[in-house]
Each structure stands twice: as C-alpha cells, then as structure tokens.
C-alpha atoms as an extended CHARMM CRD file, in Angstrom:
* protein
*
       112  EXT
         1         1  UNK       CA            -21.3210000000      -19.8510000000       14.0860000000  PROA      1               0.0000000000
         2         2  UNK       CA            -19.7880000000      -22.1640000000       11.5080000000  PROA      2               0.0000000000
         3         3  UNK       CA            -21.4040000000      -20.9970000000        8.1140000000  PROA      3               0.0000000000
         4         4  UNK       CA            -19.7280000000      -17.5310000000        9.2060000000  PROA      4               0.0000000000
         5         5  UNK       CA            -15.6990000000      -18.9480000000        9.4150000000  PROA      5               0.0000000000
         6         6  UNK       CA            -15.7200000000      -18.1060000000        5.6010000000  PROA      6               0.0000000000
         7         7  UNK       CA            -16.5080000000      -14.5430000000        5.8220000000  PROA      7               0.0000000000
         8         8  UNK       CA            -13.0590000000      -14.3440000000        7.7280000000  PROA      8               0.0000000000
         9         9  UNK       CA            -10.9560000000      -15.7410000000        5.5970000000  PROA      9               0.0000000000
        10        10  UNK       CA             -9.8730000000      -12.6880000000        3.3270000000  PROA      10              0.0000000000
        11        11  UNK       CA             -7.0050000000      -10.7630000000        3.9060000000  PROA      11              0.0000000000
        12        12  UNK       CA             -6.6890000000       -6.5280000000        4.2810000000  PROA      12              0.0000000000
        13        13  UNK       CA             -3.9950000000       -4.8670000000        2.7300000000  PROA      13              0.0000000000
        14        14  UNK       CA             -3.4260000000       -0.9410000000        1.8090000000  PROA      14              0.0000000000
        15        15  UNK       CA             -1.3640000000        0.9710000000       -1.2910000000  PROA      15              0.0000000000
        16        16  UNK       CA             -0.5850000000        4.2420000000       -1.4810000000  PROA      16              0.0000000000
        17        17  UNK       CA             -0.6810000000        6.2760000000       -4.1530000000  PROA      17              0.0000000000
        18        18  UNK       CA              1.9920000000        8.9690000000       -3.5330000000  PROA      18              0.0000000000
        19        19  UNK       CA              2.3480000000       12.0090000000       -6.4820000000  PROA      19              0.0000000000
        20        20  UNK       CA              5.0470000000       14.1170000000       -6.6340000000  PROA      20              0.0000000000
        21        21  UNK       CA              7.1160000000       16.4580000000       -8.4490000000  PROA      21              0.0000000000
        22        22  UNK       CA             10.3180000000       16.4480000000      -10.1300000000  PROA      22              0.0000000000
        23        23  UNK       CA             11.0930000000       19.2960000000      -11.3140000000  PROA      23              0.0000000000
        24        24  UNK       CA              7.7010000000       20.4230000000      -13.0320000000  PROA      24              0.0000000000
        25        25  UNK       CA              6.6350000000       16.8550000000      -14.4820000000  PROA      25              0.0000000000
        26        26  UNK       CA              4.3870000000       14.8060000000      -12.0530000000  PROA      26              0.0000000000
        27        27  UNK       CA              5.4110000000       11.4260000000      -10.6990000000  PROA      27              0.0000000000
        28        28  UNK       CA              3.9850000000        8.5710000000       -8.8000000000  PROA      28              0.0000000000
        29        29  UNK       CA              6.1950000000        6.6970000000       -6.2770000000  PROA      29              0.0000000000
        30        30  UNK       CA              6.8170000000        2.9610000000       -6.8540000000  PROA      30              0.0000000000
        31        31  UNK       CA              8.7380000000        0.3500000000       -5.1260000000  PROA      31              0.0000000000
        32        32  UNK       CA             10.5560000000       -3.0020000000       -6.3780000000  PROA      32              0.0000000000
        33        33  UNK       CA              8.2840000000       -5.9390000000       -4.4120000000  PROA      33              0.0000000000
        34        34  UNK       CA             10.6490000000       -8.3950000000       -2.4240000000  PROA      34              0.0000000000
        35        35  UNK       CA              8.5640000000      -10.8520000000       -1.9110000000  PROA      35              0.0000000000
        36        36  UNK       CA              6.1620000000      -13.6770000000       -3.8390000000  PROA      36              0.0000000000
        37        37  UNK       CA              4.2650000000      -13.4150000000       -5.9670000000  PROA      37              0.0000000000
        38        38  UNK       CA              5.4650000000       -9.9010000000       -7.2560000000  PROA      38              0.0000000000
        39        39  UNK       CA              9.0750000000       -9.9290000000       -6.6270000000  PROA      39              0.0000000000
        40        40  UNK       CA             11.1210000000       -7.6150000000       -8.6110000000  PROA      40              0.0000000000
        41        41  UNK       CA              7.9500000000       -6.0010000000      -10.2600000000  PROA      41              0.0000000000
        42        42  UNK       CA              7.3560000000       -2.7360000000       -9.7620000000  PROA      42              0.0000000000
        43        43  UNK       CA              4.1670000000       -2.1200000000       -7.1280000000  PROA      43              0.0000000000
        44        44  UNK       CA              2.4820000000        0.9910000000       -4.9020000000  PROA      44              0.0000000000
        45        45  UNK       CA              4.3730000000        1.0710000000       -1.5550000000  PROA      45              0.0000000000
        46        46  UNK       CA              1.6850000000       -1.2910000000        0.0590000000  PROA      46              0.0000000000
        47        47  UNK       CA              1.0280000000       -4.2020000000        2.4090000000  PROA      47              0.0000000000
        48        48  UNK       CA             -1.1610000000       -6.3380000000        4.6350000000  PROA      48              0.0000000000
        49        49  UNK       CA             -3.2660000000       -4.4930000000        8.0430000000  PROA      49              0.0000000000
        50        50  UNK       CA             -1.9120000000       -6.4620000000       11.1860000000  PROA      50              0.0000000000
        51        51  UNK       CA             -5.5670000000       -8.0650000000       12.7020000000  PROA      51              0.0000000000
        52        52  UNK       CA             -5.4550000000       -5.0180000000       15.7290000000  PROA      52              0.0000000000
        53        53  UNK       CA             -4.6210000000       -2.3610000000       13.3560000000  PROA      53              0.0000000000
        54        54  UNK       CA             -7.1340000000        0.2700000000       12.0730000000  PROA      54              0.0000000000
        55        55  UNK       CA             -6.4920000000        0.8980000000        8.0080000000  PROA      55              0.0000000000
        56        56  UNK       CA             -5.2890000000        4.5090000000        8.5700000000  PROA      56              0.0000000000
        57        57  UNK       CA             -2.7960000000        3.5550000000       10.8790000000  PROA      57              0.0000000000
        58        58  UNK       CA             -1.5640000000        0.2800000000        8.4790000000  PROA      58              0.0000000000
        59        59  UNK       CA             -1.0510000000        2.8860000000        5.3330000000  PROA      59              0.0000000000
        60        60  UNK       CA              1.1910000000        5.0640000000        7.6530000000  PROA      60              0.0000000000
        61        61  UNK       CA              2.9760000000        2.5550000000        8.8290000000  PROA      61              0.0000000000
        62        62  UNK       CA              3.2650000000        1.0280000000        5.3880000000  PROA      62              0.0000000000
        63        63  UNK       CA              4.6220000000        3.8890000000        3.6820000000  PROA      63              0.0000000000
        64        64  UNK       CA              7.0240000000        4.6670000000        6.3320000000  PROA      64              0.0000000000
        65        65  UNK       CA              8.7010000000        1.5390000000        6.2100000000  PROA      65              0.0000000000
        66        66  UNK       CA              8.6430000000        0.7820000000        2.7000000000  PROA      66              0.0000000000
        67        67  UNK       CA              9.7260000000        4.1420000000        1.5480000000  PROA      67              0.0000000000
        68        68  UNK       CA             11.2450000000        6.0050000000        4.7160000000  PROA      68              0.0000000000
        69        69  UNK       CA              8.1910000000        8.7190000000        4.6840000000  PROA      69              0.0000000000
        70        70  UNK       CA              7.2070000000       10.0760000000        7.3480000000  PROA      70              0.0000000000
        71        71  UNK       CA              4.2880000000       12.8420000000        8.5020000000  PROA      71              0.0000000000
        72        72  UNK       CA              2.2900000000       12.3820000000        4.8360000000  PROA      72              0.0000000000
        73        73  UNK       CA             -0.6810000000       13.7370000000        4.6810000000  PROA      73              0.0000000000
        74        74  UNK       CA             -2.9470000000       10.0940000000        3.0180000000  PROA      74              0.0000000000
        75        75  UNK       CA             -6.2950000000       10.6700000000        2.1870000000  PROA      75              0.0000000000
        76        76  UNK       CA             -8.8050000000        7.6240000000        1.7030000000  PROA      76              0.0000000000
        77        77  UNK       CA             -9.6260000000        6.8600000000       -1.9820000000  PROA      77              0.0000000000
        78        78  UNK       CA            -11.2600000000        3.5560000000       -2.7040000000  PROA      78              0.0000000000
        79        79  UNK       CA            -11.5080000000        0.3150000000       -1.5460000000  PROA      79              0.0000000000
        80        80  UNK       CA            -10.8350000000       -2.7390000000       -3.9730000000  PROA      80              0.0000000000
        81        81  UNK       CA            -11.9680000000       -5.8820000000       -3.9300000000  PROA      81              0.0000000000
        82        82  UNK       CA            -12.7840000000       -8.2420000000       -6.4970000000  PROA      82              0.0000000000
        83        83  UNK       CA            -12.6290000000      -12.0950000000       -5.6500000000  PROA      83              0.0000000000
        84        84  UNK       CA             -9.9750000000      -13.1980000000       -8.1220000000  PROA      84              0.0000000000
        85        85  UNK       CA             -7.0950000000      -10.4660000000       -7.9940000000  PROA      85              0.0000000000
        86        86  UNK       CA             -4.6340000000      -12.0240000000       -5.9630000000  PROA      86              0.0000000000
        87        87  UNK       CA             -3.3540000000      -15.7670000000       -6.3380000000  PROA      87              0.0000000000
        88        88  UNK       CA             -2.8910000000      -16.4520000000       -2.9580000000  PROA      88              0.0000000000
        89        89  UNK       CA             -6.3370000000      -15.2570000000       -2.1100000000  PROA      89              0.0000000000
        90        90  UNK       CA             -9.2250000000      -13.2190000000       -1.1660000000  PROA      90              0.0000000000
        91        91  UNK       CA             -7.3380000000       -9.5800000000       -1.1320000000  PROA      91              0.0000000000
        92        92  UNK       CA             -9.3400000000       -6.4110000000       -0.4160000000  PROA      92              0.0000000000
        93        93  UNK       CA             -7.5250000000       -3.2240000000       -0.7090000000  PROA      93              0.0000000000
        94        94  UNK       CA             -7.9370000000        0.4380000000        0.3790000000  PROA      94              0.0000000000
        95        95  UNK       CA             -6.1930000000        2.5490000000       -1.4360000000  PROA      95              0.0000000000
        96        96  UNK       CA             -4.7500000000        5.6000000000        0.3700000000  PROA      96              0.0000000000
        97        97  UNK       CA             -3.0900000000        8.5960000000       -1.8140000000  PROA      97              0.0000000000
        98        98  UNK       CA             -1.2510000000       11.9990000000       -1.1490000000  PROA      98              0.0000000000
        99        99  UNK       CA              0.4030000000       14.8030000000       -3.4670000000  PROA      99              0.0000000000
       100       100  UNK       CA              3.0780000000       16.4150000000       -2.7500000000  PROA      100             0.0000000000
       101       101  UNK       CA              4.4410000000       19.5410000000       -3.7090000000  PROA      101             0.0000000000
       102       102  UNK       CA              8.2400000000       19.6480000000       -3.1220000000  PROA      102             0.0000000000
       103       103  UNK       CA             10.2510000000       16.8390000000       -4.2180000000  PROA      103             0.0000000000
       104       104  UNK       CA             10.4780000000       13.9630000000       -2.2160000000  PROA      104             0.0000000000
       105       105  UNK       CA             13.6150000000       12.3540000000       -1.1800000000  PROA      105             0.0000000000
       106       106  UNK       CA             13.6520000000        8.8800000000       -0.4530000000  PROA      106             0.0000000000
       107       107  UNK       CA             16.5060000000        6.5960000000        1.2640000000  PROA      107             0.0000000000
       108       108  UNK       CA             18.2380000000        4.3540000000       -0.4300000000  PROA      108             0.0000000000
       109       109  UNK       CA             17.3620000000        0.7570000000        0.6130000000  PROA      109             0.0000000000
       110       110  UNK       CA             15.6340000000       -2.4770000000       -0.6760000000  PROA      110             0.0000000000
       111       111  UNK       CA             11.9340000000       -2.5470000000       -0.5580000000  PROA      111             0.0000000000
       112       112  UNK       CA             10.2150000000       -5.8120000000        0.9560000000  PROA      112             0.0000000000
C-alpha cells in the first residue's frame, strides 16, 4: 500500500467561469484573491473540494460564498491538470461555467 501514498497527495480545487451581460457587452466575473499565493490578483471565483465533497457540489458552494450567487445553473467544462501550475503543489482543476442573461448583481464584500 505504500508506493500508492503518492497518488494522494494532490489537491482538488474548482473555478467558475461565470459570463454575463452588462448592458449588451459580455463579461466574465472575477474576484480579488485574499489569500497566498495570489492575493490581490484578480482570479475565477474558485477554491479547494473539502475530501467528502463531490465537485458539483464544491463549485456551488464556491461560487456562493465567494460571490453571493445563488441557484446558477454550472455546467462541467474541463478538467486541468498539469504537474507544475501551482507553487504549493500538485493542483487539478475542474472548471465549471454558466451564462447568464440578465445582469448579475453581486454584494459588496471582500473575496477570500
């Protein structure tokens, strides 16, 4: 069982890729990271999958509580995953995305 411990060693995250409109022109919803090693860059509302959580469930969650969306329709995109994106690690990604046709508000907070 030892020369598997390395396979679980990588973390799970999700983004989502959120399109909307203002006014006619199309946008994408970013947030402002708050933590290391992005912090203060502009990201995709994302963030790790808890170990019991499925990835569907992790990008609602996600979105709702770095953005204050709630009842988004995300599909399931793509997965990324090569070994050296990340400095902290192994990261593999699924990206999640959604359009939406009348214009989102968002509340007004800081994004972690």
């Amino acid at each position: 069982m030892k020369e598997l411990e390395v396979f679980f060693k990588s973390a799970l995250t999700v983004d989502n890729v959120i399109f909307g409109f203002d006014e006619a022109e199309l946008k994408i919803l970013l947030i402002k990271r708050g933590e290391e090693p992005y912090s203060d860059e502009w990201a995709l509302p994302g963030h790790f999958v808890y170990p019991s959580e499925d990835l569907e469930t992790a990008a609602v969650r996600v979105l709702e509580e770095m953005t204050g969306l709630r009842n988004v329709y995300l599909e399931q995109v793509r997965t990324f995953g090569a070994a050296n994106r990340h400095p902290f690690g192994r990261v593999i990604t699924t990206a999640y995305f959604s359009v939406s046709y009348t214009h989102l508000t968002l509340p007004t907070k800081r994004i972690v």
